[in-house]
C-alpha positions in Angstrom: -31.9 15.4 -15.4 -32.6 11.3 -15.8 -31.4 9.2 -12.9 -28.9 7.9 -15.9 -27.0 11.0 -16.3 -27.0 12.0 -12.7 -25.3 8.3 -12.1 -23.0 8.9 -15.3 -21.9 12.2 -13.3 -21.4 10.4 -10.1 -19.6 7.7 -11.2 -16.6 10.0 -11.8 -16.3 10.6 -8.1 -16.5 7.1 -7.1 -20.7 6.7 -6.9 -21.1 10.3 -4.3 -21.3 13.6 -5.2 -22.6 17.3 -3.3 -25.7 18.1 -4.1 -24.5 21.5 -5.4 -22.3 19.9 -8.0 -24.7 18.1 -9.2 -27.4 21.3 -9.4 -24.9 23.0 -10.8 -24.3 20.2 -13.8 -28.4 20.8 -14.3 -30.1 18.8 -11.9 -32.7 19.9 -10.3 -33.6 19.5 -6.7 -36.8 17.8 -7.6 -34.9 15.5 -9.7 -32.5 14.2 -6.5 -35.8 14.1 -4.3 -37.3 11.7 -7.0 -34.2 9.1 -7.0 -33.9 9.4 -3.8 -37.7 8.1 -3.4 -37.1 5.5 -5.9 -34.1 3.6 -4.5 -31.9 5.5 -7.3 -29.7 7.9 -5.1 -28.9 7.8 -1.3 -29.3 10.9 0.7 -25.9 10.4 2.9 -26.3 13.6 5.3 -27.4 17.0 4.2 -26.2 18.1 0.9 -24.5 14.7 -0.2 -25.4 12.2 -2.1 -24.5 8.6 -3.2 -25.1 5.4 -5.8 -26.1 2.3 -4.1 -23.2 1.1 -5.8 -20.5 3.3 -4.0 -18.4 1.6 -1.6 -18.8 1.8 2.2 -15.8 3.2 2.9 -16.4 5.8 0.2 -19.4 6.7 1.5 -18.3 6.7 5.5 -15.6 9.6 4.2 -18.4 11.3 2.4 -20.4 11.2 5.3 -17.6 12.3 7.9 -17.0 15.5 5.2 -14.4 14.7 2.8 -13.0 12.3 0.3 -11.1 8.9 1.0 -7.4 9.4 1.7 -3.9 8.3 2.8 -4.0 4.5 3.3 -7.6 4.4 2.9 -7.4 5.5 -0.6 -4.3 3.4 -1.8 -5.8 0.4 -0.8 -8.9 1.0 -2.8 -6.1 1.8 -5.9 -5.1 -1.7 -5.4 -1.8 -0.5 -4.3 0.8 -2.4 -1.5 0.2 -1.1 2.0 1.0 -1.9 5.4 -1.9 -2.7 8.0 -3.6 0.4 9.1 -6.9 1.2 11.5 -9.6 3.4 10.8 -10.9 5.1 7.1 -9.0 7.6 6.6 -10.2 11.1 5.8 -9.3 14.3 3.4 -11.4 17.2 5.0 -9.0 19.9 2.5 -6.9 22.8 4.4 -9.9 24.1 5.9 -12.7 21.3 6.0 -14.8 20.3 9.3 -15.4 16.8 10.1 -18.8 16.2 10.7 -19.9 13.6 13.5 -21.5 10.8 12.6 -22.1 7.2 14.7 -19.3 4.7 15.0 -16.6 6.9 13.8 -13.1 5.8 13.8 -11.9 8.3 10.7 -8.5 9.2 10.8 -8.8 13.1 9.7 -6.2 14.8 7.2 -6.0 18.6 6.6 -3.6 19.4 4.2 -4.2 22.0 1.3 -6.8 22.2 -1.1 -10.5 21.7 -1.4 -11.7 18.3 -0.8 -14.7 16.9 -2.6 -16.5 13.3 -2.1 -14.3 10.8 -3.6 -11.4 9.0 -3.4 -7.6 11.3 -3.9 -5.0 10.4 -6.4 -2.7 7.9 -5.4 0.0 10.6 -6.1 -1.6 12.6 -3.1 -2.4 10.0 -0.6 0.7 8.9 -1.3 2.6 12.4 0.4 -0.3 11.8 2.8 0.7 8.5 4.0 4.2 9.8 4.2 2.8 12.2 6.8 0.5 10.1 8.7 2.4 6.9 8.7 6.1 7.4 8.2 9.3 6.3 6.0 8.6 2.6 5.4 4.5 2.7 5.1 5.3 5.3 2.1 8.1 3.8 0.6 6.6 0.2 0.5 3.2 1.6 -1.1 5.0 4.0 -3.7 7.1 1.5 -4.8 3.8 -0.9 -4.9 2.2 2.1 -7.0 4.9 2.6 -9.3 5.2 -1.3 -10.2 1.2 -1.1 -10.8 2.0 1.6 -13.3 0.0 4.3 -11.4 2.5 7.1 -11.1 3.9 9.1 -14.2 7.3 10.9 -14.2 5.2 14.0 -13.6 3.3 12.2 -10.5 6.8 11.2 -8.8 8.1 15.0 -9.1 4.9 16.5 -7.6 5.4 13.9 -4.3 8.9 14.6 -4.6 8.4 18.1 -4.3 5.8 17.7 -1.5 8.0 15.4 0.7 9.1 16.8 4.0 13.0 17.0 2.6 13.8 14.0 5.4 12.5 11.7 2.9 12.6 12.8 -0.6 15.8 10.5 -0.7 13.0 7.4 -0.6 11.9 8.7 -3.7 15.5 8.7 -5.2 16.5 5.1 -4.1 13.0 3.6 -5.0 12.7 0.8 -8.0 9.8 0.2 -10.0 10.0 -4.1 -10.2 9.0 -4.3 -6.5 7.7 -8.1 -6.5 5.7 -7.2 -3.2 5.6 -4.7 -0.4 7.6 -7.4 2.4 10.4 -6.8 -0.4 10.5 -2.9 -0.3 10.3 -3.3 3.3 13.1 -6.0 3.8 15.1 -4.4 1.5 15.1 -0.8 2.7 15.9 -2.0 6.1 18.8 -3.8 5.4 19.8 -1.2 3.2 20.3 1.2 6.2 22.9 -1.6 7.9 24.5 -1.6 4.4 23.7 -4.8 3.4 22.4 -5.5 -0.3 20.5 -8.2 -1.7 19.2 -10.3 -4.7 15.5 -10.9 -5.1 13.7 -14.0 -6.3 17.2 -15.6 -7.3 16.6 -19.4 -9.0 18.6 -22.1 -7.8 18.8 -25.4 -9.1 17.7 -27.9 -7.3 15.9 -25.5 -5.1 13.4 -23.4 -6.9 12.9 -19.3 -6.7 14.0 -18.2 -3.0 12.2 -14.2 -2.2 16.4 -12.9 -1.3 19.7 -13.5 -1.4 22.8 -11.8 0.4 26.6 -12.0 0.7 25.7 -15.3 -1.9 25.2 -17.2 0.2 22.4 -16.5 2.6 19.0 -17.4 1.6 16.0 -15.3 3.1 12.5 -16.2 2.9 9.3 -14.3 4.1 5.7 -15.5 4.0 3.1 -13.0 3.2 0.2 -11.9 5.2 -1.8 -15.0 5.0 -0.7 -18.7 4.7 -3.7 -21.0 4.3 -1.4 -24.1 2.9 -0.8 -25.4 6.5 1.4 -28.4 6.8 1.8 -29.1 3.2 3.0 -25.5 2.7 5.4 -26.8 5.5 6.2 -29.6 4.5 7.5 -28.1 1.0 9.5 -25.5 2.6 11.2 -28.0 5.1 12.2 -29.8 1.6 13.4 -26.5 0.4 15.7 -25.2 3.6 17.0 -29.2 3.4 18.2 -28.8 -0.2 19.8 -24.9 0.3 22.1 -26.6 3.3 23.3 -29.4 1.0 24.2 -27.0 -1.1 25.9 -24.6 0.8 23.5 -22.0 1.5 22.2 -20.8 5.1 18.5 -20.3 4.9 16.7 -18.1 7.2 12.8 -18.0 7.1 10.4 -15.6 8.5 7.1 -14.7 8.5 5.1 -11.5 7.4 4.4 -10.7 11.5 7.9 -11.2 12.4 9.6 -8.7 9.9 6.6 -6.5 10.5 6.7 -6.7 14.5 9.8 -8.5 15.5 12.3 -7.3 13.5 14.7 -6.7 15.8 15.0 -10.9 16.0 14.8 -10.9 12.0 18.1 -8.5 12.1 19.6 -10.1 14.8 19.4 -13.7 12.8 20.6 -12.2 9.7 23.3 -10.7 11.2 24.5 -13.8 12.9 24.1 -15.7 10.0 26.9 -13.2 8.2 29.2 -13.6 11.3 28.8 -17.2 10.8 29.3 -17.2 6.8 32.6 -14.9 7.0 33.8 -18.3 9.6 32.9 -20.6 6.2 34.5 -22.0 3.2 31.6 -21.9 0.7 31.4 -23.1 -3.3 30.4 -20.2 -5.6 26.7 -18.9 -5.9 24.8 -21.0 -7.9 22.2 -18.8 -10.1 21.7 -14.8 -9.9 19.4 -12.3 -11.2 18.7 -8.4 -10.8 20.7 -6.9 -8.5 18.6 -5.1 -5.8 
């Protein structure tokens, strides 16, 4: 078998691949020994192979025994997630890590036989439920659903494989997510019973991220900020505007709902005990209710 179609083969499991699949497709041992020589194929640990091409973290799970998983693997689908340590690792019901230098693999066992790769999102999806909790999995499925990666079929099968605690997520997730802070924000103030608008215009203001009880403005910075003081300097302009207008604007950033939430809540709620004390002229501007 040419380098060409062992590389063809490989590229369906993300650029690694056991050695016996690949006899077992018609290579020949020879064959392996020969890209290996050449540059072609990198021997990984005994029995597993990879492309120069495949990606480190790829090849770390290879080389710890499985395929990429959980958080690990979402991330590389491009999908939403919250920060998380470590690559994280599908060893299958009844793999065996194997121990290699500088690992800081987070292991997962559940059913099946795991092969070099990286899992379906739909999969590593139930695993991040699992490994990380509630919000981690309902800000990333919603994050996969908006990117068009899960099927009605796909959202049954994690459905179904949900600890029963939190197949509701699945029930009261929405597939026009704008971001992952917005699952997040919106899920926790949906367990104080609180509901909100996202990325209402306003005239004379611009698009704010939320809106609740009309009148209160929220605003969250993502995870990195690199405008500095003109970013600043704009938002100051904007908070300025909402308060002639009525509005109470609250602004956080991506550590704070993240870390300090219990200050974000504790704002927000204060802000409501404060707008029930007002007189306030109708909303100006709505869209989808969230």
């Amino acid at each position: 078998m040419f380098i060409d179609e062992i590389a063809a083969r490989m590229a369906r499991t993300d650029g690694v691949a056991r050695a016996a699949d690949l006899l077992a497709a018609g290579a020949r041992r020879s064959d392996l020994r020969r890209c290996c020589a050449a540059g072609q194929l990198h021997r990984l640990r005994e029995g597993v192979y990879a492309l120069p091409t495949a990606l480190e973290d790829v090849r770390t799970a290879a080389v710890h025994g499985g395929a990429l998983a959980c958080v690990s693997a979402l991330r590389r689908h491009g999908v939403w997630v919250l920060d998380a340590d470590g690559v994280h690792v599908w060893l299958g019901g009844k793999g065996r890590r194997h121990a290699h230098p500088q690992c800081a693999c987070v292991g997962h066992w559940d059913a099946g036989a795991a092969r070099p790769g990286v899992v379906s999102v739909a999969r590593a999806l139930v695993q991040l439920a699992g490994c990380q909790g509630a919000e981690a999995f309902f800000v990333a499925y919603e994050s996969a659903w908006r990117l068009g990666k899960l099927t009605g079929r796909a959202r049954a099968w994690i459905r179904d494989h949900l600890d029963a605690g939190m197949r509701y997520l699945v029930d009261i997730a929405r597939p026009d997510a704008d971001s992952g802070l917005e699952s997040l924000v919106r899920l926790r103030l949906g367990r104080l019973g609180i509901s909100l608008r996202a990325q209402v215009p306003i005239e004379g203001v611009g698009t704010v991220d939320f809106i609740l009880d009309g009148r209160i403005i929220l605003e969250v910075d993502g995870r990195e900020n690199h405008d500095g003081e003109s970013k600043r300097h704009r938002d100051l302009g904007r908070d300025a505007r909402a308060l002639a207008l009525g509005y109470i604007p609250l602004r956080f950033d991506y550590a704070q709902v993240l870390y300090e939430w219990s200050i974000v809540e504790a704002a927000i709620l204060g802000a409501r005990e404060t707008l029930g004390r007002r007189s306030l002229r109708p909303v100006v501007g709505a869209t989808r209710r969230v």
